[in-house]
C-alpha positions as CSV (number, residue, x, y, z in Angstrom):
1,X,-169.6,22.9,1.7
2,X,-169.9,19.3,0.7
3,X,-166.3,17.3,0.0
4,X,-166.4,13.5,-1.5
5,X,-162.8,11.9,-1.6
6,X,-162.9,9.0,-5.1
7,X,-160.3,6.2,-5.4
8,X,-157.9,8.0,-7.7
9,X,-158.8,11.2,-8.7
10,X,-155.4,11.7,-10.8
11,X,-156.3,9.1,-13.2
12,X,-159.7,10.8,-13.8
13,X,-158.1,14.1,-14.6
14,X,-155.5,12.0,-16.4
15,X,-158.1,10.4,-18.6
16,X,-160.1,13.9,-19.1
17,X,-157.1,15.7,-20.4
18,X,-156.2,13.0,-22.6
19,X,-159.6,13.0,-23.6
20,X,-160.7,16.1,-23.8
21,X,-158.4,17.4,-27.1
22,X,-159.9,15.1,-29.0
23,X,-163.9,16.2,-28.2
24,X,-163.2,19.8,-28.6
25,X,-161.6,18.8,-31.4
26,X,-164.5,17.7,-33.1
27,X,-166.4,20.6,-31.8
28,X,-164.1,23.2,-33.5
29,X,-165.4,25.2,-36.2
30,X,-163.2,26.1,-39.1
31,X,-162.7,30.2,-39.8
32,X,-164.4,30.4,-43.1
33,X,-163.3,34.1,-43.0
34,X,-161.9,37.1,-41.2
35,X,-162.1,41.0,-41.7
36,X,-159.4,43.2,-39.4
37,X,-160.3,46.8,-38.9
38,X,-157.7,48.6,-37.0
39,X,-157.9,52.4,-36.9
40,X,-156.8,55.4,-33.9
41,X,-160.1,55.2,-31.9
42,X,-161.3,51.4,-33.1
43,X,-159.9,48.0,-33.4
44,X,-162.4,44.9,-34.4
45,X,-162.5,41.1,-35.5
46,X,-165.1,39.7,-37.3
47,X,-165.0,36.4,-38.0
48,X,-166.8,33.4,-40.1
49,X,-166.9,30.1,-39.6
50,X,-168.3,27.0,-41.3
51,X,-171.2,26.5,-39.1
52,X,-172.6,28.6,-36.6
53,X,-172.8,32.5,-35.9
54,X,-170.4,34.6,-36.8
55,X,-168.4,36.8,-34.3
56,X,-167.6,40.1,-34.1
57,X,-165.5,41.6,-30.8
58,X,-164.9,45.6,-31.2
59,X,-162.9,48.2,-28.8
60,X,-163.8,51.3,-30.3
61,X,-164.8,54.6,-29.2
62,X,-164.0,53.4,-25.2
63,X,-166.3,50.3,-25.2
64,X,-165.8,47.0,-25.6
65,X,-168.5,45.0,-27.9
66,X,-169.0,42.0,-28.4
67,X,-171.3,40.6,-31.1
68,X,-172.7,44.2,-30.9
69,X,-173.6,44.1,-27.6
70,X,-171.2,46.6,-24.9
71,X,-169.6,44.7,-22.2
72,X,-167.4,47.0,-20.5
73,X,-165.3,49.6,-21.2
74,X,-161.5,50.4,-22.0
75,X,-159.1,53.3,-22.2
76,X,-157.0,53.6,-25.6
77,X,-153.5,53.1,-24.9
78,X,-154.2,51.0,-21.8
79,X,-153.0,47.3,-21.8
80,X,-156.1,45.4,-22.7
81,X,-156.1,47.8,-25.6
82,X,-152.7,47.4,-26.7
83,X,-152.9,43.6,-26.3
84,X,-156.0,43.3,-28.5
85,X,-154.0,45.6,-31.3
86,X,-151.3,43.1,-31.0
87,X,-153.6,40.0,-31.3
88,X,-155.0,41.8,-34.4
89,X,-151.8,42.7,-35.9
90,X,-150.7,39.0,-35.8
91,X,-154.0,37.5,-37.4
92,X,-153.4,39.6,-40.5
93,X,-150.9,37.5,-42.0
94,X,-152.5,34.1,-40.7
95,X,-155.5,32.4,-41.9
96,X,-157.2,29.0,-41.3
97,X,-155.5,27.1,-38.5
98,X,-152.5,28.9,-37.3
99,X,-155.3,32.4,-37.5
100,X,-157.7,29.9,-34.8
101,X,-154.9,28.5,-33.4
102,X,-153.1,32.1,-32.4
103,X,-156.7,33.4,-31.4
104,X,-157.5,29.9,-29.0
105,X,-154.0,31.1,-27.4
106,X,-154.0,34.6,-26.9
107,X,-154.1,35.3,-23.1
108,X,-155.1,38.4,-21.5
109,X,-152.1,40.4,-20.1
110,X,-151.5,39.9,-16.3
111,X,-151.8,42.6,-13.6
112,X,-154.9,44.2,-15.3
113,X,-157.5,46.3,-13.1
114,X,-160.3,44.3,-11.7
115,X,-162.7,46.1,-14.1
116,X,-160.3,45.3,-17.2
117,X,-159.6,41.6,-16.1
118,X,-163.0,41.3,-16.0
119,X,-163.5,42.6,-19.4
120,X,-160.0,40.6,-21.2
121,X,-161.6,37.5,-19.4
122,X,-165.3,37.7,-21.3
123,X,-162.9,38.4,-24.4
124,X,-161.1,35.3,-24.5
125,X,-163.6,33.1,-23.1
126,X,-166.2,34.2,-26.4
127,X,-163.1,33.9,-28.7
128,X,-162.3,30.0,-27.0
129,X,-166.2,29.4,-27.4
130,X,-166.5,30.9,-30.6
131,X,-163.9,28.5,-32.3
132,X,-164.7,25.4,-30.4
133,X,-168.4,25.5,-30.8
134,X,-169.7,25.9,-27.3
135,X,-172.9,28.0,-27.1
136,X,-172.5,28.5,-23.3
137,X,-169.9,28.5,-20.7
138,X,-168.4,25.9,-18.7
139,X,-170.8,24.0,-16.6
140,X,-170.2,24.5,-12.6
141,X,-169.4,21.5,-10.8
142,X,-168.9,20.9,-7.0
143,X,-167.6,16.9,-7.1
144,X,-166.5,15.7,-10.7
145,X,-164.7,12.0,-11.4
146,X,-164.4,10.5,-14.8
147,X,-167.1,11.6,-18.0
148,X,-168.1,14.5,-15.6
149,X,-165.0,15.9,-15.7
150,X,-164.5,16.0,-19.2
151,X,-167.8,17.5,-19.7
152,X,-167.4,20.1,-17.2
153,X,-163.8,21.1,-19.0
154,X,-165.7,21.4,-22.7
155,X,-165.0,24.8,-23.6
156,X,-161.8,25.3,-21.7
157,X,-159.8,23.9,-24.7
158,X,-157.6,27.0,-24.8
159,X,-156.3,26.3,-21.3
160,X,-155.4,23.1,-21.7
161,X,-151.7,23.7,-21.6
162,X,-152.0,25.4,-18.9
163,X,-154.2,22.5,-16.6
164,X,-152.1,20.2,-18.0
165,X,-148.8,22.1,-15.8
166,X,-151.2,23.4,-13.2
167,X,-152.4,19.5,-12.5
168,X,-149.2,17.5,-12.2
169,X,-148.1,15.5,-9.4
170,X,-151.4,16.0,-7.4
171,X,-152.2,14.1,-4.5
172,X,-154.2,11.1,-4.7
173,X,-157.7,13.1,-3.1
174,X,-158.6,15.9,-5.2
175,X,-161.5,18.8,-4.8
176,X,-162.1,20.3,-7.8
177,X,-164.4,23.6,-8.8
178,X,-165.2,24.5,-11.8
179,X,-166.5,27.9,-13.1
180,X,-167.5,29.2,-9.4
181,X,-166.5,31.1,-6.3
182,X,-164.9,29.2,-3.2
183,X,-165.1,31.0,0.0
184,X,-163.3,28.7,2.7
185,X,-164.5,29.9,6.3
186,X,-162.2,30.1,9.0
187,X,-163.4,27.4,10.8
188,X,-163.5,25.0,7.7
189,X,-160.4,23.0,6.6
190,X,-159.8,20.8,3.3
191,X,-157.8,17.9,4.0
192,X,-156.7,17.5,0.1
193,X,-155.6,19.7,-2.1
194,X,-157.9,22.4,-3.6
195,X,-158.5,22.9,-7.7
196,X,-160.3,26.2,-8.7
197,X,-160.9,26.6,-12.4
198,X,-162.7,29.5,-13.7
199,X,-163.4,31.0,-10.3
200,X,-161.7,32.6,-7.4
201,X,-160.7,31.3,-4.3
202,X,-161.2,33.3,-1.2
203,X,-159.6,31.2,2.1
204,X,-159.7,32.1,5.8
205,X,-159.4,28.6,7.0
206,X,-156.4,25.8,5.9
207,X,-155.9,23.6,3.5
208,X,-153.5,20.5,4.3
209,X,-152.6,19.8,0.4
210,X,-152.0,22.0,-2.6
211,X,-154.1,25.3,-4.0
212,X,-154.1,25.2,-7.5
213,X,-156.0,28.3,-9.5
214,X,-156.6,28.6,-13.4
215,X,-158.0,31.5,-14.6
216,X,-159.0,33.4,-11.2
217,X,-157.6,34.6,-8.2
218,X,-156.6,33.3,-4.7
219,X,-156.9,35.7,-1.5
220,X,-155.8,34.4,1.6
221,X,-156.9,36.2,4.9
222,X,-155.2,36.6,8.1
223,X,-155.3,33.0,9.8
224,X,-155.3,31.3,6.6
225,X,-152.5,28.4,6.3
226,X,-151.5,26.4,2.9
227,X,-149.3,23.4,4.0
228,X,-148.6,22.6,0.5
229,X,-147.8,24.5,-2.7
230,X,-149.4,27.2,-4.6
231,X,-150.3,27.2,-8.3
232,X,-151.3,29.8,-10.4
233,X,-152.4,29.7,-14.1
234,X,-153.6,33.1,-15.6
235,X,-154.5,33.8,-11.8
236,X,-153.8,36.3,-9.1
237,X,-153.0,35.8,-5.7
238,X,-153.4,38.0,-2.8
239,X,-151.8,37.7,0.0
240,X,-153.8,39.6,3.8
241,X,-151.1,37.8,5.6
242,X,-152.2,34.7,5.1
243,X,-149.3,31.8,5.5
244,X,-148.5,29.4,2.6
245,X,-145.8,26.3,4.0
246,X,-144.8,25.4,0.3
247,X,-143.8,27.6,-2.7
248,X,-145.9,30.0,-5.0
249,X,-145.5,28.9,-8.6
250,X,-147.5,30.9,-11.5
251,X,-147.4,28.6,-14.3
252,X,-147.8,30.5,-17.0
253,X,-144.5,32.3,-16.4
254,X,-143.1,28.8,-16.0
255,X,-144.5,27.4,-19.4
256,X,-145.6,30.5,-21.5
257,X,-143.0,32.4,-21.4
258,X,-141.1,31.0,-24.7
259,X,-144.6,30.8,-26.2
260,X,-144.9,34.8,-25.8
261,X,-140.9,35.6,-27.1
262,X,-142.1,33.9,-30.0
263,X,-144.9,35.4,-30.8
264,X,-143.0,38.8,-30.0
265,X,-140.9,37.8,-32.3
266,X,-143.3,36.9,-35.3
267,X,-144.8,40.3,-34.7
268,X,-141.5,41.8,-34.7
269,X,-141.0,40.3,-38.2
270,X,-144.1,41.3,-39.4
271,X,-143.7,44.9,-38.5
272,X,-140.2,44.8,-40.3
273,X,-142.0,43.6,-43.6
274,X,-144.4,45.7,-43.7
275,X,-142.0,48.4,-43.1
276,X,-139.7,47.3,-46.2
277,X,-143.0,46.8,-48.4
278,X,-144.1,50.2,-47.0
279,X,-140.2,51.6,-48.2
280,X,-140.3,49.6,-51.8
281,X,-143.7,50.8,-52.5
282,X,-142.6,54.0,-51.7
283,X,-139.2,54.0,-54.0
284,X,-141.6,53.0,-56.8
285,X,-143.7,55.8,-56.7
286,X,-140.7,58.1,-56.3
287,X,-139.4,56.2,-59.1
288,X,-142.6,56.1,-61.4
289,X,-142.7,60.1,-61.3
290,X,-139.7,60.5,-61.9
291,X,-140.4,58.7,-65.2
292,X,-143.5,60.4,-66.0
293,X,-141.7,63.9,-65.6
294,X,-139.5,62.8,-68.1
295,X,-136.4,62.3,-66.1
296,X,-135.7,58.9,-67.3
297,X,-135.0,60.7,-70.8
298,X,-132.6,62.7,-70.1
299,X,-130.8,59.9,-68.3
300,X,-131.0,57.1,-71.0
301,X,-129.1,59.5,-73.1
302,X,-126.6,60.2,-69.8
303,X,-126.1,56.7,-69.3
304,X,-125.7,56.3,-73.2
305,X,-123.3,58.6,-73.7
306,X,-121.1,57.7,-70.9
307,X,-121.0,54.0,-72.3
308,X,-119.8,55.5,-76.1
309,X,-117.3,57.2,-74.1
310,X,-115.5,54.3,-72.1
311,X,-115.4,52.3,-75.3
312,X,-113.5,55.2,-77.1
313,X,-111.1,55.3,-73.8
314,X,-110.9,52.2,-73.8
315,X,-109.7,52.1,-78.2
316,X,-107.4,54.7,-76.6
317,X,-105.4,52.6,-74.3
318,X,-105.2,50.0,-76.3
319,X,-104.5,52.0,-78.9
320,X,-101.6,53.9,-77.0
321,X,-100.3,50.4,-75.8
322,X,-100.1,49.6,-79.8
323,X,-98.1,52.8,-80.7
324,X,-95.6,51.7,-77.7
325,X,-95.8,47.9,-79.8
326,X,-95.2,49.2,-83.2
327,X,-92.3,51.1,-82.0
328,X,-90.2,48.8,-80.3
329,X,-91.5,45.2,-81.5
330,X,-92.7,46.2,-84.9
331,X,-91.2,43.3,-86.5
332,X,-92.7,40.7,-83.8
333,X,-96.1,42.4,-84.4
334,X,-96.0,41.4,-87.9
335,X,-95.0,38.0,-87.4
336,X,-98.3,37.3,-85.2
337,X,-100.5,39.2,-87.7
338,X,-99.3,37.3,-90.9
339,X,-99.9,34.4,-89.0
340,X,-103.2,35.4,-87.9
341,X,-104.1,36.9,-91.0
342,X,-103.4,33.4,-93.4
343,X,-104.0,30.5,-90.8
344,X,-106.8,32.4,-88.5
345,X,-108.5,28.4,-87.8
346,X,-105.5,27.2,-86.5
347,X,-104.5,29.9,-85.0
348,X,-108.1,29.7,-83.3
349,X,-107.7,26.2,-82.4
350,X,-104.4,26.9,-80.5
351,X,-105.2,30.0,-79.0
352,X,-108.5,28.2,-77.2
353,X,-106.2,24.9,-76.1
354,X,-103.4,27.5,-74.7
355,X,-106.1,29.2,-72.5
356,X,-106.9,25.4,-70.8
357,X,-103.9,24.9,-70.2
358,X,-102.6,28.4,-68.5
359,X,-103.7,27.3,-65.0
360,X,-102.4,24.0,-65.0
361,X,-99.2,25.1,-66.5
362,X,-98.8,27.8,-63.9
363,X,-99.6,25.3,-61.2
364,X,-97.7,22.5,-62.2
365,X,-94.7,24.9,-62.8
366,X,-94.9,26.2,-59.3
367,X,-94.9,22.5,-58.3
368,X,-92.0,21.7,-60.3
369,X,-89.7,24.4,-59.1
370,X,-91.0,24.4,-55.2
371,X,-89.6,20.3,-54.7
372,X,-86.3,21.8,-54.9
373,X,-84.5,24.2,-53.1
374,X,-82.8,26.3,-55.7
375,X,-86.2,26.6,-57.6
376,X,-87.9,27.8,-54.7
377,X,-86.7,31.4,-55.7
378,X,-87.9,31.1,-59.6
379,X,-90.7,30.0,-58.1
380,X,-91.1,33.1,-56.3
381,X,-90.6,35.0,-59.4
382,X,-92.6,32.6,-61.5
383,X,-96.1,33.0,-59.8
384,X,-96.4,36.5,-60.6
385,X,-94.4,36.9,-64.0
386,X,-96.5,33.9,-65.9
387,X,-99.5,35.5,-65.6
388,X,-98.2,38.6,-66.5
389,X,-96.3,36.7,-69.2
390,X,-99.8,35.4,-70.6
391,X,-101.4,38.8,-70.5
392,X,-98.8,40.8,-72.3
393,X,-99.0,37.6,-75.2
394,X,-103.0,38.2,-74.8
395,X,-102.7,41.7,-75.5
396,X,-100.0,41.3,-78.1
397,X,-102.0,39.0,-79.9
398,X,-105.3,41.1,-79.9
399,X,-103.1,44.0,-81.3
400,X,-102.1,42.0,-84.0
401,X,-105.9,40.8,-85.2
402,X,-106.6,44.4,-84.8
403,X,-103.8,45.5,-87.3
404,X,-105.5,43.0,-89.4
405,X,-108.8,44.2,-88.9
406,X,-107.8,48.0,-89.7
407,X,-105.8,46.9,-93.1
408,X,-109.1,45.3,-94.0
409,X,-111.6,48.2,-93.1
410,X,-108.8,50.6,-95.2
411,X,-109.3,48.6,-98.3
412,X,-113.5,47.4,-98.1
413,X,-114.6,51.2,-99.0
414,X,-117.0,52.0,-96.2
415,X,-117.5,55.2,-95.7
416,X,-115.7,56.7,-92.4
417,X,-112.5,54.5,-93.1
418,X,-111.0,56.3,-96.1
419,X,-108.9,58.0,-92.9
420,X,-106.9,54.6,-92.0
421,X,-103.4,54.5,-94.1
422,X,-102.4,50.6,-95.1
423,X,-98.9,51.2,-94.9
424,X,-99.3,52.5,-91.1
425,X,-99.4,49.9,-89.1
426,X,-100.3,52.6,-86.3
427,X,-103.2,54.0,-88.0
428,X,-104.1,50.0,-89.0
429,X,-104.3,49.4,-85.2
430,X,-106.5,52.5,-84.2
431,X,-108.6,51.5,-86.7
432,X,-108.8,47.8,-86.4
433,X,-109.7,48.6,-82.3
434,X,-112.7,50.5,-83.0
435,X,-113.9,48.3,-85.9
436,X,-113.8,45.4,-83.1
437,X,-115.4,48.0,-80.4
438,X,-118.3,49.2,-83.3
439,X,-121.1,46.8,-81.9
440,X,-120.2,48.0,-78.1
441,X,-120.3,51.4,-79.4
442,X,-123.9,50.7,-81.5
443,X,-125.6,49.0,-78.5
444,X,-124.4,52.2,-76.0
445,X,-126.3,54.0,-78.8
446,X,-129.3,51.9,-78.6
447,X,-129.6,52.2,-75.2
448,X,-130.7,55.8,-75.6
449,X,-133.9,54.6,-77.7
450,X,-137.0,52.5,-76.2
451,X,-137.7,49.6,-77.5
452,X,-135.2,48.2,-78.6
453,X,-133.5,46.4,-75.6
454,X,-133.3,43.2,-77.7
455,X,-131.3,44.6,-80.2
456,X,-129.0,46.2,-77.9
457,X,-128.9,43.4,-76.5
458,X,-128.1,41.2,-79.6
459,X,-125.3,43.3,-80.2
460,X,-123.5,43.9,-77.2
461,X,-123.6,39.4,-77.3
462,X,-122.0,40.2,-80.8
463,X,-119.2,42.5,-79.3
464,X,-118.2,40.2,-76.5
465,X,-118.0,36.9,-79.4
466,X,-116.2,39.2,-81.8
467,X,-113.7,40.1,-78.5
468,X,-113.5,36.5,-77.5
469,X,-112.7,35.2,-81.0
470,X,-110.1,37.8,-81.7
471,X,-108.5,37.4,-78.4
472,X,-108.1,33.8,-79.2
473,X,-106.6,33.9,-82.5
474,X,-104.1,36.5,-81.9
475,X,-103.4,34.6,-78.6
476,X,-102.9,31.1,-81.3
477,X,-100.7,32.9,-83.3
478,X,-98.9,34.5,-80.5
479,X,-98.1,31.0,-79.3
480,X,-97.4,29.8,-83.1
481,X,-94.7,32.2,-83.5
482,X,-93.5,32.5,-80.1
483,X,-94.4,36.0,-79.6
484,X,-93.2,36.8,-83.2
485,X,-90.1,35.9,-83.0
486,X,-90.3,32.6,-85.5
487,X,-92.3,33.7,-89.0
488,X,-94.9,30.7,-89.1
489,X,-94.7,31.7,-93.0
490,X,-91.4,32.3,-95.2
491,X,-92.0,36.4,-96.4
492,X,-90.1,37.0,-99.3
493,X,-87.8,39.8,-99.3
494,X,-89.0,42.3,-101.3
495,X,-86.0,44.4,-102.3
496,X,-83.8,41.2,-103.8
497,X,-86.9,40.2,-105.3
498,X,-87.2,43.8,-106.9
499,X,-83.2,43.1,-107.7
500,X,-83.5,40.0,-110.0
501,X,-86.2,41.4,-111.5
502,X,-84.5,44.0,-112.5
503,X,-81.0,41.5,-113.7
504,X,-83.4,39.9,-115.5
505,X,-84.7,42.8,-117.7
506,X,-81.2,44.2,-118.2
507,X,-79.5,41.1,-119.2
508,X,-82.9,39.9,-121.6
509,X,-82.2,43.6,-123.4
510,X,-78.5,42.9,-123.5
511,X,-79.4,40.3,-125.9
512,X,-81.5,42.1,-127.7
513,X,-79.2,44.1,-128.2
514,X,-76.3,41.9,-129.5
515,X,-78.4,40.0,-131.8
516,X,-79.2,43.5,-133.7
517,X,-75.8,43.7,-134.4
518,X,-74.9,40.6,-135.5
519,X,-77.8,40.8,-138.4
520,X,-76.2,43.9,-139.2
521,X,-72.8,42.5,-139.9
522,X,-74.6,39.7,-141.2
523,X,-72.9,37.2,-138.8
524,X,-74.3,34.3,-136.9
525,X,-76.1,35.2,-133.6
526,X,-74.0,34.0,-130.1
């Protein structure tokens, strides 16, 4: 076995790996194409590129094809299957570059039978050719420096990362083999360190540098000695008590293994969305029937119904709150209601500034009384009791609109209203609350007929205005007569008014009178 020692052999391999990305590079051909079949006994790639033969690799029915041809064979459920199913399963999602670039990095998993590493091997090496456009394998070299290198590596492109941690820090004299067998005698001894790529290594006799194997395996036999390290890159080694002085590194555990959580992780993800797509398209179809069965009927009018009834609870609160008004602030719920009722702009226009200013007012009251040390307890009180304070006006002052709004529904004429009584303020509030809940109401109704979401729509955006408006006028007028207790407008007094009227009358007859009885005695009038 012929040996040749060159200057520097490092900057040679230097210059080929920096070279080499950039021919393969322009060798690779783009994936035009891909079609994934993945069943229980069969699981095949065929791909299409831009130039050049297609490529088709199949593991089905307990054989391995590839371009049609058998190459081996393979048990389902063994690990060169299951590693193929999980290539596949990733290229689904990924097309163009990251679908070449996954299937340039897939490696065959480690520990595999002869038979099988064999068979993973011829895999990987068509799927590397396949994509960078080499139409045969590596060439075989004994003694490579400079260009011959680089053309002896064309076609390893997919390995790349793994020469590149395999080859650092070598010594200055290199051997290198490329794509064959090296069977060191017992009686032969390299003085540098030993490259195999593509081949194994067999050694009975010593080596004084490093062993470096990528993509084969080293056996060492009894009397063997390695004074130097041991790398391994997608290789096997064997030990037949054979002595190595340095340390056994396997590079792709060093430098892949991130590479392979990742892609365990990317496969992870993909299972989980396929799994959710799997569940929505599922819920869907439950979904769907249901409709067509005529479910979704019966619960429009459910949900219809229930809507109609939490307005009406709702009238009845409020309403019940109003009863509890009328009765013991009756005059202050008049107050707010004439006011509402003859300035309802301004009352508007109050109603909205008073709502800007709540917060501020609560927190610059807080501020006020917490500087000092004898406001610190109203301040206590104050943070819960203002807002409380500027609900109970809120609600006051929505009562109030609604008493207005019931007095005007008893008087219009519609039909349905001839039931509220003017001259009760409590039947004026029921009233006036479901007048201001009617397009709630009319949209819940809606809801129960297709086709007409827009309407239902339009109106319940008219309810909420109608709720906003009123809350802020009786909230204005609330604030305008400081919770009713100053009348905005003078209110005559009905009974003294009914008195002169009737002092007017009596004392205008009076004189009627009088002046009939002076004509009768024929006197002058007085």
């Amino acid at each position: 076995m012929r040996m040749r020692r060159f200057p520097d052999p490092r900057v040679a391999l230097t210059l080929a790996l920096l070279a080499l990305p950039a021919v393969v590079r322009a060798q690779e051909r783009a994936v035009l194409s891909k079609e994934v079949s993945v069943g229980r006994a069969e699981a095949t790639l065929r791909l299409e590129f831009d130039a050049g033969p297609p490529l088709e690799i199949s593991l089905r029915d307990r054989v391995v094809y590839i371009n049609g041809s058998e190459s081996g064979a393979f048990e389902p459920g063994d690990e060169l299957d299951a590693a193929w199913r999980s290539l596949l399963g990733e290229a689904v999602s990924l097309e163009d570059g990251p679908l070449a670039e996954a299937l340039r990095d897939w490696q065959p998993p480690q520990g595999l039978a002869s038979d099988l590493a064999s068979e993973a091997d011829r895999i990987d090496t068509s799927l590397e050719q396949a994509l960078s456009g080499a139409s045969e394998p590596a060439a075989s070299v004994g003694e490579v420096e400079g260009a011959a290198l680089v053309r002896a590596l064309i076609g390893q492109a997919g390995r790349l990362d793994l020469l590149q941690g395999a080859l650092e820090g070598l010594d200055e004299n290199v051997r290198i083999e490329v794509g064959r067998d090296v069977h060191l005698g017992a009686d032969e001894r390299v003085p540098t360190t030993l490259v195999v790529i593509q081949g194994d290594a067999t050694i009975e006799g010593s080596v004084d540098g490093d062993v470096v194997v990528v993509g084969g395996s080293l056996e060492l036999l009894p009397g063997s000695r390695i004074r130097g390290d041991v790398r391994l890159a997608e290789a096997e080694l064997v030990r037949n008590d054979g002595r190595v002085d340095g340390e056994v590194v396997d590079v792709l555990n060093r430098r892949g293994e991130l590479d392979r959580d990742v892609r365990a992780e990317v496969r992870d993800e993909i299972r989980n969305e396929l799994r959710d797509e799997l569940r929505r398209e599922l819920r869907d179809a439950v979904r769907g029937r249901d409709q067509r069965s005529g479910f979704h009927v019966f619960g429009a009018v459910a949900q219809a119904v229930g809507g109609v009834m939490s307005n009406l609870v709702g009238v009845l609160l409020l309403g019940l709150i109003g009863l509890g008004v009328v009765a013991f602030a009756g005059p202050n719920l008049e107050a707010v209601a004439d006011t509402a009722r003859r300035a309802p702009g301004r009352a508007a226009m109050v109603g909205v500034a008073g709502s800007f200013l709540l917060v501020p007012v609560w927190v610059l009251g807080a501020v006020a009384l917490a500087v000092s040390i004898v406001g610190i307890p109203v301040m206590i009180a104050w943070l819960p009791l203002f807002p409380l304070a500027a609900l109970a006006a809120a609600l006051l002052g929505y009562l109030a609109v609604a008493r207005n709004v019931g007095e005007w529904l008893a008087g219009s004429g519609y039909r349905y209203t001839d039931w509220i009584v003017p001259s009760n303020p409590v039947y004026t509030v029921f009233g006036g609350l479901l007048g201001l809940a009617a397009f709630f109401i009319a949209a819940n109704l809606l809801s129960m007929v297709p086709f007409f979401g827009f309407l239902r729509g339009l109106l319940a955006f008219a309810g909420v205005m109608l709720t906003i408006v009123a809350a802020e006028i009786g909230f204005g007028a609330v604030l305008l007569t400081r919770a009713g207790r100053r009348r905005e407008y003078g209110v005559p007094d009905f009974d003294e008014a009914w008195s002169r009227a009737m002092d007017v009358e009596v004392e205008v007859e009076g004189e009627d009178v009088a002046s009939e009885a002076d004509d009768e005695a024929g006197g002058e009038p007085r």
